[in-house]
N, C-alpha and C positions, 0 to 999 in steps of 0.2 A: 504494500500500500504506500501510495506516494501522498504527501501535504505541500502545496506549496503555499506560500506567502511573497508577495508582492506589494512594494508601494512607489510611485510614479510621483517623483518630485519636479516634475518640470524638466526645463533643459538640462538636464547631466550629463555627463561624460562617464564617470569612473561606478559599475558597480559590482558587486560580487557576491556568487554564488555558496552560499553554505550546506553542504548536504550533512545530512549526520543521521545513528543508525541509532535508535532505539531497540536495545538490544534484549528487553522485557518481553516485547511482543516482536520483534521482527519488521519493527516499521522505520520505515525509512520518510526522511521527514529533509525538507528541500527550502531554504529562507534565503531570498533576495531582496540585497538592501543597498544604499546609498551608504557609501566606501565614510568610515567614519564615526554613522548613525547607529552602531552595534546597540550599544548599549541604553536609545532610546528606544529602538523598535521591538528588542527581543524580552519577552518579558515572560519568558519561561526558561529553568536552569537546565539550557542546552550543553552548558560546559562541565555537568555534573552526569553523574551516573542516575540511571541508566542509560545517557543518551554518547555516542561517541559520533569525534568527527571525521568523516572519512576526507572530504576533501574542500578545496578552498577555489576556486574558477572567476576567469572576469566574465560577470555579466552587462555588458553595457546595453542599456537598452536605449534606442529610440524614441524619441518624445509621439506619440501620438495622440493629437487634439480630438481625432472624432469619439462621440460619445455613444456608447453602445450601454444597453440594456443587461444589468446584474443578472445573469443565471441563478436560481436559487434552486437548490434541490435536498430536498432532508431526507433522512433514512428513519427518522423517527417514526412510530408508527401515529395513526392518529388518532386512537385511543387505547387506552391501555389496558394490556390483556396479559392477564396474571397466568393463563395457560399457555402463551408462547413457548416454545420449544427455542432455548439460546444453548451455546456451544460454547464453553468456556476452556480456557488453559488451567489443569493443574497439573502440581511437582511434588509426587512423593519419591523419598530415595535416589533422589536425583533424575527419575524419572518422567518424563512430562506425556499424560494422557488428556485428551479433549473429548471430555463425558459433555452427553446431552442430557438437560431437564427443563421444569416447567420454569421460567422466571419466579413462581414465587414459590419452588423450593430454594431455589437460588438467593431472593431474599432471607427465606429462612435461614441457608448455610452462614449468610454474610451479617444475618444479629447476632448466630450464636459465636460469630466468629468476634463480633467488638464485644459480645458481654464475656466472651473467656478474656480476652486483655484487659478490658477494667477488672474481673476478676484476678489475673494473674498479679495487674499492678497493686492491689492490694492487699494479696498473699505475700508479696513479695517486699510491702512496709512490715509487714506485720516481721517477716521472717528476721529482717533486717532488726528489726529494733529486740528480739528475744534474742538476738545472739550479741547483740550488744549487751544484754545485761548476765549474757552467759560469762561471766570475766571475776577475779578477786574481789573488786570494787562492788559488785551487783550481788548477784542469786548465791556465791560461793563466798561469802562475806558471812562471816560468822552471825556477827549481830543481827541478820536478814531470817526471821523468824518464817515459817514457812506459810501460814496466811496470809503470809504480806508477798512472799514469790506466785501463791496463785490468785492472790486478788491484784496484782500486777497482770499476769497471764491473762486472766479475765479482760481486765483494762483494755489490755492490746489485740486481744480477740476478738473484741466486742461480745464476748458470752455470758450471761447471765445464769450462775451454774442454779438448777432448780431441783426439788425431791416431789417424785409422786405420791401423796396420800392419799387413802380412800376415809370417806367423810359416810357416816351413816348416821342420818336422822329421821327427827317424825317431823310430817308436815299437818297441817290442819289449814283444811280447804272448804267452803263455802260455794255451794252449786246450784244454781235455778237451770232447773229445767220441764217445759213444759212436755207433760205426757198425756200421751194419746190415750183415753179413755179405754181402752177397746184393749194397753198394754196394762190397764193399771195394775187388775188383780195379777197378774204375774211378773211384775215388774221387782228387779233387785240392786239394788241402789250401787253395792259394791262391786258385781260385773258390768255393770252399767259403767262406773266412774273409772273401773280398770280398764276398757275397752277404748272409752271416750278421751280419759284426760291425758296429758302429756307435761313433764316437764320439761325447761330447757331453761338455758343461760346464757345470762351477755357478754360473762368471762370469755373471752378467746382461749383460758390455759382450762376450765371445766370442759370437762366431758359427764355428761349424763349417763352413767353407764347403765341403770337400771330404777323400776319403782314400783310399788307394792302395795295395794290398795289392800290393806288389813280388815278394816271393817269401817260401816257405815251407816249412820242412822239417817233415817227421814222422820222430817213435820209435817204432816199432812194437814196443817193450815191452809 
């Protein structure tokens, strides 16, 4: 794939051709410019890797006044379709295979690919700063009593160390409900309220694990 770049100062005389290979993808990439103006026109690090230069040529070009009509063409599609089939480069083991998939498995591959670096970069404070305190001065420092090396740990972990208990009690609950005449005489208040009621909670760390409707009286007021 060629790119070229072009800009037409008027009458000139001197300009020149910069080819360079982008060695990522294989693309070769082509910038002609007004001998001088490098460093106004180029505004991408052609002089860094990936990109190398192969070669340097005079381009002089001729001024031409007549005005022609800008070609515009996109490869974009014009709307966007998450089951496109794209063809992408990858490099395991040195190896380079071009798998095909949907565009938005491909999105998927490329979130979980930035949440493992924000992941890694912050396994990677974390690690740094426990082995800093791995030293005489820190965790191996006599006076450093050992609730204080894992509420330090904590600290740097962000972990909140917790204990699971189980919690047994009696509740006492109050219930209107209207019955159907026709249920009354066989009606029994505590499969009724075992069947019907439910507890639950707004703790995030409770779990309901179970509940027990013992017994139950009715007022038949």
């Amino acid at each position: 794939m060629s790119v070229q770049a072009c800009i037409i100062l008027g009458m000139t005389t001197k300009w020149n051709k910069y080819s360079y290979l982008n060695t990522d993808n294989d693309c070769l990439i082509e910038v002609t410019h007004l001998e001088g103006t490098e460093e106004k026109i180029l505004h991408i690090p052609l002089n860094e890797p990936p990109y190398v230069l192969l070669s340097v040529v005079d381009a002089t070009i001729t001024p031409n006044y007549e005005r022609k009509e800008m070609e515009t063409t996109s490869t974009m599609p014009d709307t966007y379709n998450p089951n496109l089939l794209v063809t992408y480069k990858s490099i395991e083991n040195y190896e380079a295979t071009y798998p095909t998939i949907k565009v938005v498995d491909l999105e998927g591959k490329l979130d979980s690919l930035v949440r493992l670096e924000k992941q890694l970069t912050i396994s990677n404070g974390q690690i740094s700063k426990i082995l800093d305190n791995l030293s005489a001065d820190g965790w191996y420092n006599p006076n450093y009593d050992k609730s204080e090396v894992l509420n330090d740990l904590c600290e740097i972990l962000g972990h909140e160390p917790k204990q699971t208990v189980t919690i047994t009690a009696q509740v006492n609950v109050e219930v209107s409900y209207d019955i159907p005449l026709e249920e009354v005489e066989d009606f029994d208040a505590k499969y009724f309220l075992q069947d019907n009621l439910s507890i639950d909670s707004w703790h995030g760390d409770v779990c309901i694990e179970s509940f027990d409707v013992e017994d139950a009286d009715v007022s038949w007021s």
